[in-house]
Structures are given as C-alpha cells and as structure tokens.
Legacy VTK file of the C-alpha trace (Angstrom):
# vtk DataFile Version 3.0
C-alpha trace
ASCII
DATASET POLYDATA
POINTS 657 float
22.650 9.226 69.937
25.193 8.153 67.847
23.431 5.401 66.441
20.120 7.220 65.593
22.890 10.011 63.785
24.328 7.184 61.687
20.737 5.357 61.088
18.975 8.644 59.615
20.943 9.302 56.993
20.799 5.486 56.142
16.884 5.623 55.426
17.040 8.903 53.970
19.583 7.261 51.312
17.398 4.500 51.083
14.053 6.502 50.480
15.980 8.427 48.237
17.026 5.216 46.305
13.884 4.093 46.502
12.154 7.200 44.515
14.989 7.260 41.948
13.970 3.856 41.189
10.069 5.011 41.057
10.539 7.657 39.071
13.091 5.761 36.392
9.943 3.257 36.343
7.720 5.520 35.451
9.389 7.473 33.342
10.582 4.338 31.528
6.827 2.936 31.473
5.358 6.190 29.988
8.087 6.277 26.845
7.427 2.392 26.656
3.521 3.326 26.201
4.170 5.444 23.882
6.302 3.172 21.726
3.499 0.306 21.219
0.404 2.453 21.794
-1.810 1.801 18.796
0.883 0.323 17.235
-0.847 -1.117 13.814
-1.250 1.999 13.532
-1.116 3.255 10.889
-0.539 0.758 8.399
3.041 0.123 6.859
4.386 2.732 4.544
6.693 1.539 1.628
10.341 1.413 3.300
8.826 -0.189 6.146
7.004 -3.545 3.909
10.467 -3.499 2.586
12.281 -4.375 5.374
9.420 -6.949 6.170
9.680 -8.501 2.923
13.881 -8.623 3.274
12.935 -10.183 6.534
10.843 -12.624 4.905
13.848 -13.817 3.069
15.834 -14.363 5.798
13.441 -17.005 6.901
12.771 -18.604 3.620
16.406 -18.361 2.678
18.750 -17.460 6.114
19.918 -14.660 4.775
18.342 -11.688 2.725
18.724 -12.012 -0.899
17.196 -10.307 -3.640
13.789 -12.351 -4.682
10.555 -12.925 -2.620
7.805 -14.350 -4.144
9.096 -15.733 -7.119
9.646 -12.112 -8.070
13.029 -9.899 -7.566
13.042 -7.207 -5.438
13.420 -3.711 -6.358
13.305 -0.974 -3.838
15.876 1.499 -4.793
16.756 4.105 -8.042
17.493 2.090 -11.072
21.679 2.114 -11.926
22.387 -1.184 -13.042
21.546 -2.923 -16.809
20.219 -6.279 -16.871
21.101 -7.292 -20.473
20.306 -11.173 -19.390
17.121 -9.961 -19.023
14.270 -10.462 -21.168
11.512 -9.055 -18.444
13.622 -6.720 -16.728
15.858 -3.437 -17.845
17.295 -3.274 -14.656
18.290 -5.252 -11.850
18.750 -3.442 -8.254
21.987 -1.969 -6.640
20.552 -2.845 -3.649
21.791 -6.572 -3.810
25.480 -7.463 -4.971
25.156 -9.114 -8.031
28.104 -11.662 -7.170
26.272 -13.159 -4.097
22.298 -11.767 -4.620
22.393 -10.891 -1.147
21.074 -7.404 0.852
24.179 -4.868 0.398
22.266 -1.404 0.867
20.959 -1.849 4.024
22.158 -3.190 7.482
21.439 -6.841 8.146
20.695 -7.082 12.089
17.488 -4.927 12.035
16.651 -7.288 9.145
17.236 -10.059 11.298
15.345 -8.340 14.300
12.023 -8.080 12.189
12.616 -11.733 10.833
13.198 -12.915 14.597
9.862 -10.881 15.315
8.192 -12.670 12.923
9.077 -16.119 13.958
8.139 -16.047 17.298
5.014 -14.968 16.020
3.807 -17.687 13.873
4.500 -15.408 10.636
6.080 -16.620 7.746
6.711 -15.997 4.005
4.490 -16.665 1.506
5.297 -18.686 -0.854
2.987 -19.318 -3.799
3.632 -17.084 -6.800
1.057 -18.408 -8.941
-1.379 -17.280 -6.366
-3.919 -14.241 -7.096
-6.103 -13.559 -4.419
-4.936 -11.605 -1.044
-4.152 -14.681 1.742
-4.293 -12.101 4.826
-7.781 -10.949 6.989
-7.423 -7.972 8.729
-6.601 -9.791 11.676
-3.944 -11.055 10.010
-2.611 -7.579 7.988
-2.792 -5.808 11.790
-0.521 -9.138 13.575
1.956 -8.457 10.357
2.197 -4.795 11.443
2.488 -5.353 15.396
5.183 -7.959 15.091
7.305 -6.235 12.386
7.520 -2.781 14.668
7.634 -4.805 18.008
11.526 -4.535 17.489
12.061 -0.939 16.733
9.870 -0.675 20.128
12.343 -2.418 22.250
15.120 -0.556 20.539
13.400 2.899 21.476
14.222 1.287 25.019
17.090 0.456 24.839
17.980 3.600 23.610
16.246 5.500 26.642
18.261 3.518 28.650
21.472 4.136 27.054
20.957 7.792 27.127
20.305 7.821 30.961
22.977 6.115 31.785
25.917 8.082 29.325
24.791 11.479 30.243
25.037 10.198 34.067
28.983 9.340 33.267
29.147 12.434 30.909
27.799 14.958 33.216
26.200 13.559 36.517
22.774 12.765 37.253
21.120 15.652 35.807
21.683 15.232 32.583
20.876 11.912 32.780
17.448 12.638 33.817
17.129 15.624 31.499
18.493 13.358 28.848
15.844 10.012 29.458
12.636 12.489 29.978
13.467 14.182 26.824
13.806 11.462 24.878
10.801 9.366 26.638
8.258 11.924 25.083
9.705 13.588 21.984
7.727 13.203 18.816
10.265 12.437 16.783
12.392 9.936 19.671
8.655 7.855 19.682
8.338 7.770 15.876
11.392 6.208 14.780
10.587 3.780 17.666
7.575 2.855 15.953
8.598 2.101 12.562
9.961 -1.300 11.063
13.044 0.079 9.925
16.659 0.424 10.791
15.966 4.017 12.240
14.978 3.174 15.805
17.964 0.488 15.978
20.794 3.250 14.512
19.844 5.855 16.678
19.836 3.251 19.668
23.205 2.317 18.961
24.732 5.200 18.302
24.162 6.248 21.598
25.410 3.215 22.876
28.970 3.679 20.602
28.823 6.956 21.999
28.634 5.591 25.793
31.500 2.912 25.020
33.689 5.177 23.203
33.671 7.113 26.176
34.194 4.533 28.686
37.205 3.844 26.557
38.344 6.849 27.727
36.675 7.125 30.737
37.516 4.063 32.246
40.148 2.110 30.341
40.023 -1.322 31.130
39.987 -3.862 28.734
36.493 -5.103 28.970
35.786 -1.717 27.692
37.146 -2.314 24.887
35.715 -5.391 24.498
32.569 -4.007 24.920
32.617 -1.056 22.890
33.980 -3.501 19.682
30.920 -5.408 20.352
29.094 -2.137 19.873
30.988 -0.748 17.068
30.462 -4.431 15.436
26.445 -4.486 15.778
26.421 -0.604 14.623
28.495 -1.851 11.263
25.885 -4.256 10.625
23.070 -1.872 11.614
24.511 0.955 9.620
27.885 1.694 7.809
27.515 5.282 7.611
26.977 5.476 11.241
29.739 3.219 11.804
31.688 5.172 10.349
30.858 8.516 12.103
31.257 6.821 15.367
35.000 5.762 14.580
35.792 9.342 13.383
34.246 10.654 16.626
36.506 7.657 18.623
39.264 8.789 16.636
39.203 12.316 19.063
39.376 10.472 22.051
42.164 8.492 20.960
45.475 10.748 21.948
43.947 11.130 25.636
43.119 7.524 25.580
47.306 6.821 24.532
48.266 9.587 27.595
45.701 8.482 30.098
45.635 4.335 30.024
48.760 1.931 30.618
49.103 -0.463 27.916
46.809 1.484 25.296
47.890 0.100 21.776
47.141 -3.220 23.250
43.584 -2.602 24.257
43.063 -0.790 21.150
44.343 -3.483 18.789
41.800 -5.873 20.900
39.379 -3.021 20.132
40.412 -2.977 16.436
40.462 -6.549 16.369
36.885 -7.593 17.300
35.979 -4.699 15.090
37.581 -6.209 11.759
37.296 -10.088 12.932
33.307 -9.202 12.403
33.147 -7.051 9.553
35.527 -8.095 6.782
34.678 -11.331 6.017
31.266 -10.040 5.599
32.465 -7.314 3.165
34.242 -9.969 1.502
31.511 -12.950 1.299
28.904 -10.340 0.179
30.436 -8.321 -2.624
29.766 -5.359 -1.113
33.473 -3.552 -1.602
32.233 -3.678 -5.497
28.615 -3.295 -5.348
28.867 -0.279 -3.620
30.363 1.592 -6.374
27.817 1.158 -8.434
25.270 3.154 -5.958
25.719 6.693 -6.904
26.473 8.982 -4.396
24.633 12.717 -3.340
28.089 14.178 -3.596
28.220 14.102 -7.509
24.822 15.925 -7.891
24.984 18.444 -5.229
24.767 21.824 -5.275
27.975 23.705 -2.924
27.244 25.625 -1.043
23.783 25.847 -1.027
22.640 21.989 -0.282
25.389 21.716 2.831
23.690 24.123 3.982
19.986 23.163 3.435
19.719 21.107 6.853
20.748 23.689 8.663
18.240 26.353 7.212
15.316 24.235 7.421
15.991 22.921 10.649
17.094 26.393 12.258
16.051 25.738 15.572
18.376 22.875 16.325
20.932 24.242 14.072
20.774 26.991 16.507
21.028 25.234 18.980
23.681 23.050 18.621
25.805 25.884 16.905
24.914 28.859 19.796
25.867 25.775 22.636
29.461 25.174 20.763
30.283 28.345 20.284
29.676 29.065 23.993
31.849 26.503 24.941
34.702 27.890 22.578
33.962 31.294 23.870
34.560 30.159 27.521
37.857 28.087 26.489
39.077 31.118 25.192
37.960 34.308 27.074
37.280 32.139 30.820
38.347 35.545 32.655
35.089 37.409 31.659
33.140 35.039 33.198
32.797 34.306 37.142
33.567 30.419 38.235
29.598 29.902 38.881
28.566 30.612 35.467
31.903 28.658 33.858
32.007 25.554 36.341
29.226 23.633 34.804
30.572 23.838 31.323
34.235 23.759 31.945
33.750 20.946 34.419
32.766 18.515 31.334
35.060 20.164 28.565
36.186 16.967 27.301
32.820 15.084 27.169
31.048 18.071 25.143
34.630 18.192 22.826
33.671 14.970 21.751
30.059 15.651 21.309
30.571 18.509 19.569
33.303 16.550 17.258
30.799 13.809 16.613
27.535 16.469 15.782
30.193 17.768 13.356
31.603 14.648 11.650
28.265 12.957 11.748
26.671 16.504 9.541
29.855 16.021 7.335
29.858 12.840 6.600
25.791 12.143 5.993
26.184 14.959 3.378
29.142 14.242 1.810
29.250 10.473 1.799
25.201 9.199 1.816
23.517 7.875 -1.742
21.744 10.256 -3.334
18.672 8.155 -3.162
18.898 8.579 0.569
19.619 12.071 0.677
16.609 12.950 3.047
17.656 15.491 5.390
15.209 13.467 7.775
17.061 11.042 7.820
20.600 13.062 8.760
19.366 12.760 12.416
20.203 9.217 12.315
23.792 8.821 13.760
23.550 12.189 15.279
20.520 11.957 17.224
22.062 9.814 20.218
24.837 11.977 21.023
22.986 15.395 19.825
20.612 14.885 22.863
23.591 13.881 25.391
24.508 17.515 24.206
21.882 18.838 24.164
20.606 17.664 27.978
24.142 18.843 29.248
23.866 22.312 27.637
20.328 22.728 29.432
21.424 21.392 33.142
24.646 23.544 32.640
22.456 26.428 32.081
20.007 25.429 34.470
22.796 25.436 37.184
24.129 29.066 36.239
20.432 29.988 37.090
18.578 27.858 39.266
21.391 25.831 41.399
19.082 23.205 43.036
16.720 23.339 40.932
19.003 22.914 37.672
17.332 18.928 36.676
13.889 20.216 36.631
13.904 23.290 34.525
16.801 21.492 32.644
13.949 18.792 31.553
11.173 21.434 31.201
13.467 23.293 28.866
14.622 20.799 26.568
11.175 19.272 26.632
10.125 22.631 25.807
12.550 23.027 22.706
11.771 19.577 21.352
7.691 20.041 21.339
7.890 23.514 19.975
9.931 22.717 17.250
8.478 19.471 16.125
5.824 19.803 13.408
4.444 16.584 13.336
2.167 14.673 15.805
2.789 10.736 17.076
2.876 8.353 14.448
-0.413 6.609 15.380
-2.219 9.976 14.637
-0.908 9.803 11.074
-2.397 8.797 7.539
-5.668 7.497 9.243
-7.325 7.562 5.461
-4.310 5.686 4.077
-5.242 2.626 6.096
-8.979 2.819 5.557
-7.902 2.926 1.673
-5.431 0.318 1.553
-8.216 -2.286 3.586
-10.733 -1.048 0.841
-8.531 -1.806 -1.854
-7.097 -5.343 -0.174
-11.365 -6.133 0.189
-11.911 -5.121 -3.554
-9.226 -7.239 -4.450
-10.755 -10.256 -2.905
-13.465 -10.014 -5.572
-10.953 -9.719 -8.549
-11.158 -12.862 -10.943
-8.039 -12.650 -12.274
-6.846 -15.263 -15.118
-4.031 -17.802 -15.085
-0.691 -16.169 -16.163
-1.991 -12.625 -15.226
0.830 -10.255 -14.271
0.213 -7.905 -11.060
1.888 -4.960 -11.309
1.982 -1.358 -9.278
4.131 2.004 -8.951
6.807 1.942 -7.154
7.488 1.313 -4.027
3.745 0.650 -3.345
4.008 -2.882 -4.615
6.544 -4.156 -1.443
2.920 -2.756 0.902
0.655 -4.591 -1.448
2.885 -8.034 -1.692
3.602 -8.244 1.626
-0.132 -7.361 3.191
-1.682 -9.588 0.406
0.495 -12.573 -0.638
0.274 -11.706 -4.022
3.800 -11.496 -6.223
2.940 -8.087 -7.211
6.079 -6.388 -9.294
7.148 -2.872 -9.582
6.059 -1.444 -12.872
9.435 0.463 -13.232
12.367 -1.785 -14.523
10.376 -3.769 -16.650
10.803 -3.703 -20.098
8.289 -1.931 -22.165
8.912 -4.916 -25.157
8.105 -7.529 -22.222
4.808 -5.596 -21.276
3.754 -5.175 -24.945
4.439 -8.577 -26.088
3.438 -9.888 -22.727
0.320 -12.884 -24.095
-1.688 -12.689 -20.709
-3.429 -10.260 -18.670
-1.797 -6.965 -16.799
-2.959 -5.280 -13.877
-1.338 -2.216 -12.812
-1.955 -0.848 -9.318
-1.498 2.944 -9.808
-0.982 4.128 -6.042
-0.107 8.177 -7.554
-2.447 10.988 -6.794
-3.807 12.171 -9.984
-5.583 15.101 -8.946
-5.896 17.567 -5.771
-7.711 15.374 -3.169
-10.725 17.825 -1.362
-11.827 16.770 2.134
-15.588 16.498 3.383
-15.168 20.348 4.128
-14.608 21.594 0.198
-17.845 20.071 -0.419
-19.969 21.198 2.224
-18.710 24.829 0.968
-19.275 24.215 -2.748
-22.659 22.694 -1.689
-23.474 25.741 -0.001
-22.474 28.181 -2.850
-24.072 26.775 -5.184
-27.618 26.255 -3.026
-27.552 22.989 -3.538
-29.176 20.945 0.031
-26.616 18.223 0.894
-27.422 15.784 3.693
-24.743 15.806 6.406
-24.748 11.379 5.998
-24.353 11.935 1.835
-21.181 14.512 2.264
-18.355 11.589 2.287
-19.834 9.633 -0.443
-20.293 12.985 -2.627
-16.721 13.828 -1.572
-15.055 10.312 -2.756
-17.230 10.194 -5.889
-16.241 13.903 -7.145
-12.414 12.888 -5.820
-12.942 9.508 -8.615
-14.330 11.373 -11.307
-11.639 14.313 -10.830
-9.042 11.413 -11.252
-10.687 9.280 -13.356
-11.091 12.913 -16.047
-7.353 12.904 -15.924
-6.643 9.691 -17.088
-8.902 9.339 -19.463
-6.602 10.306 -22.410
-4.676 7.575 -21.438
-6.818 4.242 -21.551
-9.399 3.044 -24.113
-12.082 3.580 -21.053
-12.675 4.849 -17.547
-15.175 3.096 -15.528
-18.659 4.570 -15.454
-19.997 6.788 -12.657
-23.131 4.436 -10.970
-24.324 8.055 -9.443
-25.125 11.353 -10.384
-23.302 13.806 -9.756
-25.117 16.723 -7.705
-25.347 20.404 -9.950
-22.075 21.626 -8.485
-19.808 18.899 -9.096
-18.640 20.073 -12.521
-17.196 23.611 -11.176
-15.540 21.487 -8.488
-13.909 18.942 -10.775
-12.740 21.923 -13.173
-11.005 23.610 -10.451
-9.313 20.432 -9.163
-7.961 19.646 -12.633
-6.637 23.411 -12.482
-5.054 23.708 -9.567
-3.517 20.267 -9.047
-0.157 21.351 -11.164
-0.094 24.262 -8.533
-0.445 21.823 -5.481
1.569 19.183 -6.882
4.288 21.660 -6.795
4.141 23.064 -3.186
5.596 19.471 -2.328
8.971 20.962 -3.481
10.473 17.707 -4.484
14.088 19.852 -4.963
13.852 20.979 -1.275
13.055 17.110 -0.036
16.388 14.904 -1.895
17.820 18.225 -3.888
20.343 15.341 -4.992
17.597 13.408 -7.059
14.437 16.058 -7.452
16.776 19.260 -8.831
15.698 21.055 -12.131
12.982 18.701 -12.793
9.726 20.068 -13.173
6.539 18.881 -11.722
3.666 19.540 -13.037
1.822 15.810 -12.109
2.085 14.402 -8.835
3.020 11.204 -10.610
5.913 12.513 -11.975
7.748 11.755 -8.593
8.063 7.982 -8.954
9.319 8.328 -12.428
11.991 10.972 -12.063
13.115 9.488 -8.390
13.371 5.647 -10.339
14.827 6.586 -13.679
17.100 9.498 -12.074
20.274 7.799 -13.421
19.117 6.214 -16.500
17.541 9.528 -18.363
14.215 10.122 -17.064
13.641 12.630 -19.373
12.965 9.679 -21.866
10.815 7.570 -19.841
8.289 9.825 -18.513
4.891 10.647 -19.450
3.858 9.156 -22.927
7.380 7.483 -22.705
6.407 5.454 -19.672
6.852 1.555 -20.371
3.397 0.979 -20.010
1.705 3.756 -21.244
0.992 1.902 -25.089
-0.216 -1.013 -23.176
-2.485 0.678 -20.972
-3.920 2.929 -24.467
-5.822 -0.448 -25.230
-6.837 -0.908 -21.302
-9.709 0.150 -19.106
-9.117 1.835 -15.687
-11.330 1.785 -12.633
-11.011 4.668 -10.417
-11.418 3.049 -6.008
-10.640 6.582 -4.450
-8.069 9.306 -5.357
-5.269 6.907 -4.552
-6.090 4.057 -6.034
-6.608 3.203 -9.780
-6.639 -0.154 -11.565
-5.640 -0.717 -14.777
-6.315 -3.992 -16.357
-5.224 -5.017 -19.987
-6.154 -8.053 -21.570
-4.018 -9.805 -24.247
-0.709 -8.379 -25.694
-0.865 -5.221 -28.390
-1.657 -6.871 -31.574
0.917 -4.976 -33.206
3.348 -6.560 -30.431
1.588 -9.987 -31.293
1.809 -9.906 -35.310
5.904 -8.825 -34.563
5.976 -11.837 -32.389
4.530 -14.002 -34.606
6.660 -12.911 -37.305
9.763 -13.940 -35.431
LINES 1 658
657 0 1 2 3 4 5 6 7 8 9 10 11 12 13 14 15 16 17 18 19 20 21 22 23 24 25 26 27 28 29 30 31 32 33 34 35 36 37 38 39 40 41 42 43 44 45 46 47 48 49 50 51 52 53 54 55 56 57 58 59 60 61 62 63 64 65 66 67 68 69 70 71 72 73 74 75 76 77 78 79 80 81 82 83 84 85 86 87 88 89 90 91 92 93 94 95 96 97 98 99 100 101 102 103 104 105 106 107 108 109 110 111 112 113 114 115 116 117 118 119 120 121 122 123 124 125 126 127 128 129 130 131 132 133 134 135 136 137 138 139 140 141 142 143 144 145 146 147 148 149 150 151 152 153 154 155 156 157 158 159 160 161 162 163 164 165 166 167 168 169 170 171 172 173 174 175 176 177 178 179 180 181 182 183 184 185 186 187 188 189 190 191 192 193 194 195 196 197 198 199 200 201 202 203 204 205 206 207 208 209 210 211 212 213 214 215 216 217 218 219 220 221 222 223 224 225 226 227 228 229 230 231 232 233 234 235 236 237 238 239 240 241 242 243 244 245 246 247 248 249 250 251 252 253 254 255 256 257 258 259 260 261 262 263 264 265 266 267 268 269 270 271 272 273 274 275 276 277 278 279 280 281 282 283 284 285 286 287 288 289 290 291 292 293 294 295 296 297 298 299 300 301 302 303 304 305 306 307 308 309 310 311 312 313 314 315 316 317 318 319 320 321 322 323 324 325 326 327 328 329 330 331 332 333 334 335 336 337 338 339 340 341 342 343 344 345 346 347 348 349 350 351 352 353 354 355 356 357 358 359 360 361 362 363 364 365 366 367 368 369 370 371 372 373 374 375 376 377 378 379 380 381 382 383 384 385 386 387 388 389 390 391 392 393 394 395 396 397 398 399 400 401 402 403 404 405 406 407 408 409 410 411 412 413 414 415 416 417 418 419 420 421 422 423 424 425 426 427 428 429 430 431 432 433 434 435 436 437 438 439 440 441 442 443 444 445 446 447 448 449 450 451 452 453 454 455 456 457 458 459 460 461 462 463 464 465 466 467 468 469 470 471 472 473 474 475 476 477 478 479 480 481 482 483 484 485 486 487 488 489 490 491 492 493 494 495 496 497 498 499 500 501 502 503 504 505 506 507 508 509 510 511 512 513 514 515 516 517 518 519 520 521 522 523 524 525 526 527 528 529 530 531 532 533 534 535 536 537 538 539 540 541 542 543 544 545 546 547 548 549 550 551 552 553 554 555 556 557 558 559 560 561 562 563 564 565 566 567 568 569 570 571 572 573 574 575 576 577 578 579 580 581 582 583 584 585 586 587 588 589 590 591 592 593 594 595 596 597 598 599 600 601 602 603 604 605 606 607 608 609 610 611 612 613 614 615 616 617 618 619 620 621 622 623 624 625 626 627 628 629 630 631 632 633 634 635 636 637 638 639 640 641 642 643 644 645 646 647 648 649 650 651 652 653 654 655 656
C-alpha cells in the first residue's frame, strides 16, 4: 500500500511535468510562427534599410561608420555644418565626427543584422559608379528575411525571459499569463518582425529587469555577474534604456545592502563589468561630445501638455497601469478595509510590483524628458517599458483573478490580459500591412532596370526613402536634403530625383467605381485598377506641373468623369494631408508648422534645426534645377525627375570663375 501511495503522486508529478512542458512548446511554437510568418513581408520601411545599410558597413569596414556606397549616410534631422563641404551643407549627428563611426544608435543589433547577413551569403555592394539595380526579387525578398531573422529570435528570447521573471516575481501564474500575452499581442509580434533595435531593447529590458531582481532576489555573486552582462549588452543595444534600468536597480539597492552579506563587493563587481564595457567605448567613439550636438525633445516641448500626450492617447494602458498602482498604494495604506483574500495576492509581491511600478515611472520620465527630439515618437516610449509593463501587468490580472476565481486565477488571468491587449490595439500583424507599398516599390525597382542613365549621373531621392532604394537596388542613391543647392545647380551631369512624397489624395478602386457610376459612365470591373492608377498619376502629375518644364504625357484617355475626380483630389488633399496631425505624432519637431502638402513633412522634419521656414517650397535646393527638368509620374508615390546638364546661368557663373 505504501508503495502504490508514494508511486501515484510520482506519475501525477510527472504527467503534470510533462504537460507544462507541452503546453510551453506550444505556446512558444505559436509566438515563434508568428514572428517569421510571411516575413518579407512587407517590404523594408526606411529605419529598417537603415539599419541594413549600417550593417553593411560593419562588414565592409568592422565597424559602422558613416559612408556606404561611396556616399555618406544621412538618416537623421540636419544639426551639424559641413563648411569642408563643397556637395554637402550638412554632415549627420548621427556619426561622431572625431571617429566617423555610428553614435545614435546601439551597435549590437547592428551587429546582429550584419551577422544575419553573413551567414547568408549577403554582402555590401560596392560599386558606386554603378546605375542599374543588382538585386532580382529573389534577391530583394532573401535581403528582407535575413535582416529581420534577428529581431525574430529576439521576440524569443524575450518570451522566454518574461516566463521565467514573472515565475520568480509572482509564481507560475503570472508567468503563464505573462508568455501567452506576449506570444500573440499585435504589437509584442511587430517589433519582433522589424530589422531594428526595437525587438532587441524590449528583449533586454526584460531580461535587466529579471537580473536586477535576482540581485535582490537571490544575491550571489554570479548574479551579479550576470546581470552586468545584461546591463552591458542593453548599453550597447540602447543608452536610454540603459539608463532606465539602472534608475529602476537603483530602488532595489538599500534592500539589496540589508538583505545580502558582503553587498558593496558584489555591487562594485556589478559596477565593474558595467564600466569595464562601456567607457572605453564612449571614449574611442566620441560619443561624450557628439551627443551634444543632437538636440534634445526637452528644449521644444510644450509643459504640461506634451508629458501628458502619451498618456491621453494611449488611455487604456495609462489606465491601466495608473488604476493597478494606485490599488496597490491604496492597500499599503488602508489594508484594514480589505479582508486577507482580496489583499494576499497583492501584498504577497509588494516589493516586486514596487519596483515595477518604479521602473513604468522612471522609464515614462526619462523617454520624455531625456530622448532627441527627432525620436520623440510616443510609439516608440514603449521601448524600455514594455518588458517590465507586462510583468505588471500579468501580476495585476492573476492577482485579480485570484480575488475572484481562486483555481481558476491563470486562465481568466490570460483571457483578460489577452483581452485588454487585442481590444486596445489598432493595428493588425505586420505582414498584413502596406501590401501596395511593396507592389510599388518592385514596379519602380523593374522600371528602373530600363533607365539608361549617363556616366556621372547623380541619383538622388527624399529622405529617408533613398537608404530603401540603395540598399534593395545597389545603386549609391543620396538624400536630396543636405546637399547644397550651388552643388545641384552647378552640378555638369545628369540628376535624377526619386520623389517618394504623396502629392495628392490617393483614391482606391472603390472612389472610382462610385464616380463611374454617378456619372453613367459603364466601367469594366478588369479596367477599374488601371483607371484608378491613371487618374491617381494625372492628379499628381497636375500638381507638379508648375514645378518642371514638363510632365510626362498621358498614353490613355481619360474616361468623361475623370476631370471632376481630379478637381476634387487637388481640393481636398490640403484637408487630408492635415488629418495626419504631424504636431500630435513628434509635437517636439511637427509644432506650429502648417501643412498644407503632404510633402511638407520631409522638409520641416530634416531642416527642423536649421530654419525650415527658408528651405521649403520654392526654397527647396532643388526646386530651380528641377524648373528646367521633366517629371514622369509611376503611381501616386512615385515620381521621377530627371535634369540634364547644369542651369546655364549656374554654367556661365562657373565659367566665369
């Protein structure tokens, strides 16, 4: 008898065991699906190609620096003169001038996408006389794969992390709660499936998060080896997140002094590792006086109203966060009006959501008070927060969860949070987005094939488009905005300036069936796309045409209806162009500008520092150029302009030097 008492409980362990460790797999395959599922899809926005092209360098070079292509890269506001300069106004804050090396943005995800690469069979181009795009689509879609392939594993990483913290935070059940959450959530997934520092940050602030608190937790000294390690890789990942996780450490530390024998040593090893890794790279960089130059949000803010911005647009989790911490205050502080059952799962875990709360708070803080204004998207605040903010989050919902179903606490703890984090995200997966962007950019990569371009011909585009186009193409193509307008007047060759703005409000397939209709005008269902993208050019090509000697001519009639249609798009575009309330996405860099133009964006957002005000619209360095230039309208995203020669006036002044 005794032995079958003892041997029950044995195999009911192990079964148990055993469908932990099925359910952890599955959970773990599902969010891993969803982190590479389509994942060329869609093609690389801006931020991401400049990453890749950073990465690039590191190959080429071993490091990033601040040229690829023969060309130098620009990717951030314009701050800095370039007097040396006869081509460029501007060089970019985003490299220290002293060493010409990446300063802006951590180097290890760089390093990630460059590994990526490698083991791929990618590497840089190097040509920059060539002209015509070196990558097939085969090629374009193995660029995209292998350069998001990183964030990916990250994403994992990060899931893991997260199960295993809010297991030592608050026991199993917020672990679970904590890795299901995270598995599916839109926004969790998307990060993971973008080639930039995003997925990597958040992953490691969760695991700063999970060694600060074994620090305190635990308190032996491979602790604190470990959690220098991770305080190390999240410097070189991120500063600003750095940063807020040693504020957030910086709570822990009195219990850490009053819990642990021989503290101050293992924190000096902590602080040790930390500094051994970090300041000689602040040192061999230039980064202590290349930062200065980057201006920060801070000195263009509006108090109160922009600290409070990300909290009013995000209400929900503001609400959230902000109802859960004052709970936990209201329990510290008033526990007699409240029986042990409803205060035990709270109160149980009072230190682990005091430093939660402490790092939500210092990470808000911080982002807004200390981040550039040219990052000053309130997206992007999630960043070092995000990690911790769901630890919090997955222990408020299992400690509410207990209060009212007791067994069942794990499961509606994950259908709640799950809940929350699907009804308040906007957005769908990242594979579902910008479907036409993609189909555009492999049209205009195919029309490009056919360009015969001249010897000496300079490639141009807006900003940050170019770092897509060079990097999917091969081509040293050059951001139009801190070159000199003398250089592009004078220049003796050809120019070609990829315009990647929006002229005009774009109408889907639907507007035209509609208009069709009104005007009793028969439309065959197969002609409705072509009609669409042909009234979309000649919208866009009407509003340029004041600005080029010629606009391509229409090889189609238009249908009776067409003119109404393009008369109303011209009309309302001002009105759409200002629903994207620019002020409400960076108030730090968009506020008391006015936008009338879609392309006004790219100018204010470049030239924010360096009086705008002067360089926009018939100001624009390339707008006399372009007045003797043609311009070929390829779809409402694209146009090409293409001037031959240099302005004779610009010639006759050169000759006369």
């Amino acid at each position: 008898m005794s032995v079958c008492v003892e041997y029950r409980p044995a195999v009911s362990r192990s079964r148990a065991k055993l469908w932990r460790g099925a359910a952890l797999t599955l959970v773990l395959g599902l969010g891993l699906f969803l982190r590479v599922y389509k994942l060329d899809q869609p093609v690389l926005w801006c931020d991401e190609a400049e990453s890749c092209i950073n990465a690039m360098t590191i190959l080429e070079h071993g490091v990033p620096v601040d040229s690829y292509l023969g060309l130098p890269i620009y990717e951030n506001t314009l701050t800095d003169p370039w007097p040396e300069s006869k081509e460029y106004e501007f060089r970019d804050s985003s490299y220290s001038k002293k060493s010409g090396m990446a300063i802006y943005h951590g180097w290890l995800p760089l390093y990630a996408i460059a590994g990526s690469f490698k083991l791929a069979g990618i590497k840089p181009d190097t040509d920059t006389s060539n002209l015509t795009p070196l990558h097939d689509e085969q090629g374009v879609r193995l660029r995209t794969v292998a350069a998001r392939v990183p964030a990916a594993l990250a994403g994992m990483l990060m899931l893991v992390v997260l199960f295993m913290a809010g297991n030592e935070m608050c026991g199993p059940a917020a672990g679970w709660t904590a890795l299901v959450c995270a598995s599916v959530a839109v926004p969790m997934v998307n990060i993971a499936r973008q080639a930039r520092y995003y997925s990597l940050t958040a992953a490691l602030s969760a695991v700063c998060c999970l060694a600060a608190w074994r620090m305190y937790s635990r308190g032996r000294y491979r602790d604190f080896v470990v959690a220098g390690i991770a305080f190390v890789l999240m410097f070189h990942t991120h500063i600003l997140t750095f940063a807020i996780a040693s504020a957030a450490l910086l709570t822990l530390l009195p219990a850490i002094i009053h819990k642990h024998e021989k503290p101050w040593k293992k924190l000096f090893l902590f602080g040790g590792i930390v500094a051994a890794f970090t300041l000689p790279w602040l040192i061999w960089t230039g980064f202590l006086g290349a930062a200065q130059s980057v201006p920060k949000a801070i000195y263009t803010m509006k108090f109160p109203d922009d600290l409070i911005a990300w909290p009013r647009r995000y209400w929900q989790i503001s609400t959230l966060l902000i109802t859960g911490m004052l709970w936990l205050i209201f329990l510290h502080l008033r526990p007699r009006l409240f029986s042990q059952r409803i205060r035990k799962p709270f109160t149980d875990h009072n230190v682990a959501f005091y430093f939660l709360s402490s790092w939500i708070i210092f990470g808000f803080l911080m982002f807004m008070l200390l981040i550039p204004a040219a990052s000053l998207f309130f997206q992007r605040l999630y960043l070092g927060d995000v990690g911790p903010g769901i630890i919090f989050g997955a222990m408020l919902f299992v400690g509410f969860g207990r209060v009212v179903g007791g067994r069942t606490a794990v499961t509606l703890a994950c259908i709640g949070f799950i809940a929350f984090a699907y009804l308040n995200t906007k957005a769908g997966y990242w594979w579902q987005r910008n479907k036409v962007g993609q189909v555009r950019l492999a049209y205009l990569v195919n029309d490009m094939r056919s360009w015969h371009m001249q010897p000496g011909t300079r490639v141009y585009a807006t900003p940050n488009d170019h770092l897509t186009l060079a990097f999917y193409t091969g081509i040293p193509i050059q951001s139009i905005a801190p070159v000199r307008k003398s250089f592009l007047d004078s220049y003796p060759h050809d120019i070609v300036l990829i315009d990647c703005t929006v002229h005009v409000l774009p109408l889907e397939d639907e507007s035209i069936r509609s208009a069709a209709m009104r005007f009793h005008t028969p439309l065959a269902e197969t002609d409705v796309s072509s009609y669409t993208d042909l009234i979309n050019r000649v919208a866009a090509g009407r509003k340029v045409a004041g600005k080029v000697k010629s606009v391509d001519p229409t090889r189609k009639d238009l249908p009776p209806f067409a003119e109404s249609v393009i008369k109303w798009q011209l009309e309302a575009s001002p009105i759409w162009t200002r629903q994207y309330d620019f002020e409400y996405i960076n108030p730090s860099m968009f506020r008391g500008f006015n936008y009338d133009d879609y392309e006004k964006w790219w100018q204010i957002f470049f030239y924010r520092f360096v009086g705008p005000l002067d360089r926009i619209g018939p100001n624009l360095n390339f707008a006399d150029r372009m007045k003797h230039g043609d311009a070929r309208m390829l779809s409402t995203l694209w146009t090409v302009y293409t001037s031959p020669g240099p302005l004779p006036d610009a010639l006759e002044k050169a000759e006369a030097r």
